[in-house]
N, C-alpha and C positions, 0 to 999 in steps of 0.2 A: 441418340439422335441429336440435330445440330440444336435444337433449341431447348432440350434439358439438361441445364448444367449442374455435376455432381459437384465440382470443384471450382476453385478460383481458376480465371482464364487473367492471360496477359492482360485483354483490351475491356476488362468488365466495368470499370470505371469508365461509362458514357458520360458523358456530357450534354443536356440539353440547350441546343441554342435556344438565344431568348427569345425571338422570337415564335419559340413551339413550348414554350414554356406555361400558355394558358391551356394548349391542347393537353400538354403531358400533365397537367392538374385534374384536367377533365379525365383524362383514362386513368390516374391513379385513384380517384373518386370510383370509377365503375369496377376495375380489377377487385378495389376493397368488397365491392356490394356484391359485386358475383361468386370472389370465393369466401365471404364471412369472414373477413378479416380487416385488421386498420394497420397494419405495418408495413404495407405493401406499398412499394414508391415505385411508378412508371417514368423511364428513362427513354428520349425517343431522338434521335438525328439518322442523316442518311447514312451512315456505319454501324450502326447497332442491329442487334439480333444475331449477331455470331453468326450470319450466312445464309439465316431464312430472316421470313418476314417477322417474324419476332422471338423472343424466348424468355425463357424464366432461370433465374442463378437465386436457389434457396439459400445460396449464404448468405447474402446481403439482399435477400427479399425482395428485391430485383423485377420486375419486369423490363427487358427494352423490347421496344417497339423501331422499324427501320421503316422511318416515313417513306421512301424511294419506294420500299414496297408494298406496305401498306398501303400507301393513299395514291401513287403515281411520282414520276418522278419531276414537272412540275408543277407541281400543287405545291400550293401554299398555305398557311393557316390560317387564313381567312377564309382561305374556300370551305375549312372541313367543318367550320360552324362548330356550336354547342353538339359535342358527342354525349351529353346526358341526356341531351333530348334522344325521343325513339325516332322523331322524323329524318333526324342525319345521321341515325344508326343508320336505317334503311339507306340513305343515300351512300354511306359508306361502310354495306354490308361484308365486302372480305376484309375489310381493316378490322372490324367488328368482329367477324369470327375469329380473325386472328388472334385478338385480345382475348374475347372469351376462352378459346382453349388455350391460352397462358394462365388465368383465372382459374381456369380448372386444375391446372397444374398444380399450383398454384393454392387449390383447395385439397384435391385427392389427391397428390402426391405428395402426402406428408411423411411417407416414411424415411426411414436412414440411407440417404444415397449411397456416404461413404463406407459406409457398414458395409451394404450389396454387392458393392465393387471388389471390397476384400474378400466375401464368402464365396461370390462366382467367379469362373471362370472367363477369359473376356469374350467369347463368343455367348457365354450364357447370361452373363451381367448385361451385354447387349441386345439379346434375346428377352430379356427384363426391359428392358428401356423402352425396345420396339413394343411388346404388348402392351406397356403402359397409355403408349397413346392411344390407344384405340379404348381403354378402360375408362380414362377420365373423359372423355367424348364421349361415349355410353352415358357416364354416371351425370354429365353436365347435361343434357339433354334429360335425362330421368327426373332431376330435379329441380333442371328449370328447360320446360317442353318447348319454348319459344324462340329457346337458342339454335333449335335443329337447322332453320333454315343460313340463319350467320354460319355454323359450325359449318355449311355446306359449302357454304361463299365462298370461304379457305380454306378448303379442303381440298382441290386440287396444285393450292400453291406449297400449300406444306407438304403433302405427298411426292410432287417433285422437285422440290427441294430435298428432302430426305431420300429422293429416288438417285436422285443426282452423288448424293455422299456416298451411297452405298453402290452406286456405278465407278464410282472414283478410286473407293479401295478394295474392288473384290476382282477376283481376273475367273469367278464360276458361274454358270450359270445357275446352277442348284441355289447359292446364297442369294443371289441378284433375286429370283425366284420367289423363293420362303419370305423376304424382306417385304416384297411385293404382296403376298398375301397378309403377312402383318401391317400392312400400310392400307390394302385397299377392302380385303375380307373383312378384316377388324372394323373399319368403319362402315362398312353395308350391315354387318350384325350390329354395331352400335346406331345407326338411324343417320348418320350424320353423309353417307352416299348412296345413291340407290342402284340398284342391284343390275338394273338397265342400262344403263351408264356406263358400271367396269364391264359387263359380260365379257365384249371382244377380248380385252386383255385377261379378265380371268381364267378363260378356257384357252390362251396361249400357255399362260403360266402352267395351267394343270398337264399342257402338252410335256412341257419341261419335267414337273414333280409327280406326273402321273397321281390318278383319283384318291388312290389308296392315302397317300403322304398331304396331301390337301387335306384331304377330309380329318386326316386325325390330327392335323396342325389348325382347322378351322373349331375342331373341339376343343383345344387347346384355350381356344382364343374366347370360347365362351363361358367355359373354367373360370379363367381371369378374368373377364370381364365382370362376373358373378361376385368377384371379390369386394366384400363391401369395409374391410376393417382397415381405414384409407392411412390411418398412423402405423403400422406395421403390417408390410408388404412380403416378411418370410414365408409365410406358408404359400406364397406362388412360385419359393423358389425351385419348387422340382419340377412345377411344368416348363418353368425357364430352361431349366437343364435338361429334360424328355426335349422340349424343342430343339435346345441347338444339337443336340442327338442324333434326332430322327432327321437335323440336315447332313450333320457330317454324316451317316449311315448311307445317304444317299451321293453325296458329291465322291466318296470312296468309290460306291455302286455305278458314277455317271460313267468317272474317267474323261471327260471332257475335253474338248483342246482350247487355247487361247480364241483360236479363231471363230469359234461355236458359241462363246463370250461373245465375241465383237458382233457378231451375228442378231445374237438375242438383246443385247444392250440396244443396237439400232433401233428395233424393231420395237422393244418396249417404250423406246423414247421418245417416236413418232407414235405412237399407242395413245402415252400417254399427254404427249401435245392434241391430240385430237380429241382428247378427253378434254382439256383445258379447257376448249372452246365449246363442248357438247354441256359441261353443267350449268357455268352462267344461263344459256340460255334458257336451260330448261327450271335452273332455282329463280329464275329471273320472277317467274309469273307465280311461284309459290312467295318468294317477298312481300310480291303483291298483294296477292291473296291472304298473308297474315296480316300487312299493314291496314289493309282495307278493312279486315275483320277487327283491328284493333282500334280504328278511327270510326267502326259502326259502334263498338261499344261505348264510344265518345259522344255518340250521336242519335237522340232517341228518334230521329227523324228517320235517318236512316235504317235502323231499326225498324219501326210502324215499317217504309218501302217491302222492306224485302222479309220480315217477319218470317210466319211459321213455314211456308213454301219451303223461303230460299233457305230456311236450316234445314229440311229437312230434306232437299236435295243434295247439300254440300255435304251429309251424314250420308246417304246415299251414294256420293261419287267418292268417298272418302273409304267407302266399305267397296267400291268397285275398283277404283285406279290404286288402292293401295298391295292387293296381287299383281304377283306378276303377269305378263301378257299371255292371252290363251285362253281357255278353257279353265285349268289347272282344276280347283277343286269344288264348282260352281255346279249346280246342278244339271246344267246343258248336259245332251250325248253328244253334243257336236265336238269333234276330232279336229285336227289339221292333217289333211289327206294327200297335202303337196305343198311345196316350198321351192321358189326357184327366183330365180336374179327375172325382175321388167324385159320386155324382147324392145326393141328399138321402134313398134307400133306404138308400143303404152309410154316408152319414154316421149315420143312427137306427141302424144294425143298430151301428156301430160304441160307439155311446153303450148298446146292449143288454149288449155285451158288456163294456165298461166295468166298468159297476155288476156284472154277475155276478163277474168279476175282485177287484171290491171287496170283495165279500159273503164270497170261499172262505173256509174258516174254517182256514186253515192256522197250525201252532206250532206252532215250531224249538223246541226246547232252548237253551238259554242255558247256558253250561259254567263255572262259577264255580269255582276252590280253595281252600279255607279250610283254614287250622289251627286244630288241637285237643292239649289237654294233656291227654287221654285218648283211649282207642281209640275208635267205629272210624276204622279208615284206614292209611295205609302208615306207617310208621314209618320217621321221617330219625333215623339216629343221630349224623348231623355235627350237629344242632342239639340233641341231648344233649351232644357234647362241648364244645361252645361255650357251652352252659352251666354244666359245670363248670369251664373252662377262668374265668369271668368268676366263679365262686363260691369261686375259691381268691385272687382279685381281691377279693372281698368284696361282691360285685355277687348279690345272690341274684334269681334269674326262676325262671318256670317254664318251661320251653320248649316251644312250639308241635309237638313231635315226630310228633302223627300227621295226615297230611295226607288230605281225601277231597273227591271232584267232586259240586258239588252241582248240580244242573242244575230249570231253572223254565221254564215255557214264555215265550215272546215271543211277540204279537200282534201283526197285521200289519209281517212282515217286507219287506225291499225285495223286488218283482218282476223276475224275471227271463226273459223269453220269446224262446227260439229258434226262427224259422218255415223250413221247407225244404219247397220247390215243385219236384215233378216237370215235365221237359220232355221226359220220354222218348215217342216216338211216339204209345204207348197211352193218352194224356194227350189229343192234339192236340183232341179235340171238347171238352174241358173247359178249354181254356187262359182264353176269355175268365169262366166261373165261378171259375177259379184264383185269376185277377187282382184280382179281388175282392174275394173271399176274403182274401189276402196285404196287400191294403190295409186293410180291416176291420181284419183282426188287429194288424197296426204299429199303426193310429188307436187300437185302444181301448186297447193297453198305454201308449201315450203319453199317454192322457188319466190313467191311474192311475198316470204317473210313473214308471213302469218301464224296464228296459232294455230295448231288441228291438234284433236283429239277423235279417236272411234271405238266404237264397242260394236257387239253383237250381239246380238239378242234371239233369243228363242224361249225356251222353259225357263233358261238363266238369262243373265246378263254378266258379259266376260269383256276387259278391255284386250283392244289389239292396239292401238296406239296412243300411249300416255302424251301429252302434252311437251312438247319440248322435244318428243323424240321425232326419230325420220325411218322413217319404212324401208326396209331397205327391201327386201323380198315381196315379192304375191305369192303371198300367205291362201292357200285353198281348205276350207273345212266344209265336212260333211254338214246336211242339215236333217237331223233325224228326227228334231223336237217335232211336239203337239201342239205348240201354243206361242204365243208371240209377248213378252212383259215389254210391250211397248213404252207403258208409266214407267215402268225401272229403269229403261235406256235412257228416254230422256233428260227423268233427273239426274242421271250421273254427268251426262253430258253437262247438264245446264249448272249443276254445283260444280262442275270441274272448270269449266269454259265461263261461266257467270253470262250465259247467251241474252236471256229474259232482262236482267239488271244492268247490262255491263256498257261498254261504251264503244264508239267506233260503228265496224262493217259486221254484220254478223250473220254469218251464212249459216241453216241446215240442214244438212243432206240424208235421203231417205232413202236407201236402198231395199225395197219392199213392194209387194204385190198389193200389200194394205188388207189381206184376207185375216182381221183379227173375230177374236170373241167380242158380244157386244158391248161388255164392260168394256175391254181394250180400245175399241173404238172410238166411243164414248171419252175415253182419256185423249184419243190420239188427236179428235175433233176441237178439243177442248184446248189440247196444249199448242196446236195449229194456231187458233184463234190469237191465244195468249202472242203467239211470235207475231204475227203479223201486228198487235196492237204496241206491241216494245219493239217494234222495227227489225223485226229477226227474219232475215230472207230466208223462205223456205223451196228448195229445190226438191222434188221430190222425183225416183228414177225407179219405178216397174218392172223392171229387165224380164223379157221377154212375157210381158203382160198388156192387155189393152189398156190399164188404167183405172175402169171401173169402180175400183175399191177405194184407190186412190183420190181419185175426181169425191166420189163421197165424201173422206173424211175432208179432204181440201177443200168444199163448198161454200162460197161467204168469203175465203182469205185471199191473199195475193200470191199465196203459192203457183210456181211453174212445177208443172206436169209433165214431164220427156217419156211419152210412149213411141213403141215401136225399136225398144234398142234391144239387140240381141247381143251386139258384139261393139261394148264401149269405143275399141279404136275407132271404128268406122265411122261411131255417132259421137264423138270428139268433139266436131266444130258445134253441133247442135246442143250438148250440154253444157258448151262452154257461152254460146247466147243464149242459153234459158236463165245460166247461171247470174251472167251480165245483166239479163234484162230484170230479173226476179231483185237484184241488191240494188238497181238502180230506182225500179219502184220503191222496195221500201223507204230508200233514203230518199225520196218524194216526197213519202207519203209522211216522212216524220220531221221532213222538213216545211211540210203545208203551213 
């Protein structure tokens, strides 16, 4: 691959201009601390990296880094701040991943490159190289779990970068293929992509290699990846050579034409451009959510807020959102009973509910602190003595002594919308208006840029839309269940979405007749309350129900109630001003 170098290259002798010569201090500091080493020198200009965003040359212990593609191409070093701190990691999380799986290289690829090259053949020495990366991405994640979300930042730049070399010199589809599963399989088994993300292209590729040759080329990969004896990499050399095997067995078996190439290269390139722009978004808000978790552990303040609840909601959606979508192997009987592309009703009612989304007139608070060298406000008296303490110095100030929060409204804040679809029995004549419904809803919050996340709920609790992703289908499931884990649904939502603690517009959507058990209720009543007191719009939709059950647990809160809907399209405009009117109170009522 372009960024493990066995041997000396012409241009490996980078040069750091001086002026990136404090940053390339600062990554040669982290490269040491990531792979447990101190010989490790980071080399960084807009030419380095040998063709990706960075790479590692073990002769001369090398790291470069290609600022153009790491950081953008004009940024400066000023912009990129202290990278030893964790807060400009974050801000420059695929520079970061990118570094870190050099680091790993870096660490776990200590064996004898020039040895491997001599003992394999060069389809198999490259079929070595290819499983490599996806090994030390495994193993860099296994031993330091925080990296997963960096690793993932750049992980689609180094995949098409590596997609690209390997489009450049193969004229097969079968090789283009197998390269692709060592590039995108490899890192969904190692944690660094998720699984929802590749599908579309994965299930192209297995069009190409068919199930058989996947499947025993993705055991391959979990073989190696098992590999833990990181200074001698021989004993993987026979599944390197089983791999490049079972490809050429296969490109023999394709017979392929040039033109069948040109065909599947397109098509994976646009695949994989649309993937570009599908992780950002979706590791965007897991960033978040580890930064936030690492700046609560900073914070016992924050802490005491969100305490035993919000852990145990986030352990809860962490156990829900980390299967994949469906049912799969949750206790629900509920099925998917039909799958089919939106009809041109649910795409308008979708665009209805959009623009009412857009219109709510909701404003957060903005919480500012300012000092004052008069009252009102709390009075610091360590910045009284700090004042005297510089006026016996000869330093005369006033001191900013009394502190007070000023707070202004903000106007369209980010959207936040959590949807939860009953499967319980009492449901079964409404499942196919549900589906709808649930797709409606995903579409318009994604047209206005918003989070969504949805599950279902019956006996289990099963996610149908992770966070970051887009619905593409209405999704139909039977509802066989007995019972309704209402408490399950919504902490996963609420640890997933952070709806209760979190900031902005925050919508929740209730697709249920509200017929639970009384414990159930009792939760449902309870977690109602909780939204309406942390500004959580609560929409709540019956589908072909009076309300009843609903109006009960809703009793006391500002939730909207939409009875009388049997057929979403039709009642469009009216979900979409309940929706309106419901975030617009809240952000009223938390702007009082």
């Amino acid at each position: 691959m372009a960024h493990l170098k066995h041997k000396e290259v012409a241009n490996s002798k980078v040069k750091t201009p001086s002026e990136w010569l404090g940053v390339g201090y600062e990554i040669t500091q982290l490269v040491n601390r990531w792979s447990d080493r101190t010989d490790l020198v980071a080399l960084i200009n807009q030419e380095a990296g040998q063709g990706a965003p960075a790479c590692y040359i073990p002769m001369f212990a090398e790291i470069e880094v290609n600022t153009k593609e790491a950081f953008g191409e004009i940024t400066t070093p000023n912009q990129v701040n202290d990278l030893t701190k964790r807060s400009n990691q974050y801000e420059w999380a695929k520079a970061t991943g990118a570094i870190r799986h050099e680091a790993y290289h870096a660490k776990f690829s200590a064996w004898d490159m020039p040895s491997a090259y001599k003992a394999l053949k060069q389809d198999e020495y490259e079929a070595l190289v290819l499983l490599e990366e996806g090994r030390i991405e495994a193993w860099g994640i296994k031993t330091h779990p925080d990296a997963k979300v960096f690793l993932r930042a750049s992980a689609m730049g180094l995949i098409i970068d590596e997609a690209k070399e390997v489009f450049g010199k193969e004229t097969s589809s079968v090789s283009s293929a197998s390269s692709l599963v060592g590039l995108c399989h490899a890192r969904v088994i190692a944690g660094s992509l998720d699984i929802d993300e590749a599908r579309e292209l994965m299930d192209e590729v297995e069009k190409v290699l068919g199930k058989e040759l996947v499947d025993k080329l993705v055991a391959i990969i979990r073989e190696f990846q098992a590999h833990a004896t990181h200074n001698d990499i021989s004993a993987c050399y026979p599944l390197a050579i089983e791999w490049a095997k079972l490809v050429r067995d296969k490109k023999e078996e394709a017979g392929e034409s040039p033109a069948d190439f040109s065909d599947f290269m397109e098509m994976m390139s646009e695949m994989l451009g649309e993937m570009e722009k599908q992780v950002p978004i979706s590791n965007e808000r897991d960033l978040q959510d580890q930064k936030r978790s690492e700046d609560m552990k900073e914070s016992a303040v924050a802490k005491e807020q969100t305490s035993k609840e919000q852990k145990k909601n986030e352990e809860i959606a962490k156990e829900i959102f980390s299967k994949s979508t469906g049912p799969g192997e949750s206790a629900t009987r509920s099925r998917l009973t039909e799958k089919r592309p939106p009809n041109g009703k649910e795409r308008n009612s979708a665009v209805k509910i959009s623009k009412a989304l857009e219109r709510a007139k909701y404003r957060e608070r903005g919480i500012t602190e300012v000092g004052s060298i008069v009252p009102p406000g709390k009075l610091n008296t360590r910045k009284i003595i700090q004042a005297k303490a510089l006026e016996q110095r000869g330093v005369f100030t006033q001191p900013t002594a009394f502190t007070k929060k000023v707070r202004k409204h903000t106007d369209e804040p980010p959207l936040t919308v959590g949807v939860m679809v009953d499967i319980s029995g009492s449901m079964g004549s409404a499942m196919n208006p549900m589906a709808s419904t649930a797709w409606i809803m995903s579409e318009a919050v994604r047209r206005v840029q918003g989070n969504v996340a949805m599950v279902y709920y019956g006996s289990d609790v099963f996610p149908t839309l992770k966070r970051g992703q887009r619905l593409k289908d209405v999704n139909v499931y039977s509802a066989p269940d007995g019972t309704e884990k209402f408490d399950k649904a919504f902490r996963a939502l609420d640890g997933a979405l952070h709806l209760i603690y979190g900031e902005g517009a925050r919508l929740l959507v209730i697709v249920s007749d509200g017929q639970y058990t009384h414990e159930e209720t009792e939760r449902a009543k309870s977690w109602i309350k909780t939204c309406s007191k942390h500004g959580v719009a609560v929409l709540w939709l019956p589908i072909g129900d009076n309300g009843y059950h609903a109006k009960n647990i809703c009793e006391g809160s500002n939730a909207e109630i939409v009875v009388g809907i049997t057929d979403p399209t039709s009642s469009a405009l009216a979900i979409g001003k309940s929706a309106e009117k419901t975030l617009s109170t809240a952000g009223k009522r938390m702007s009082a």
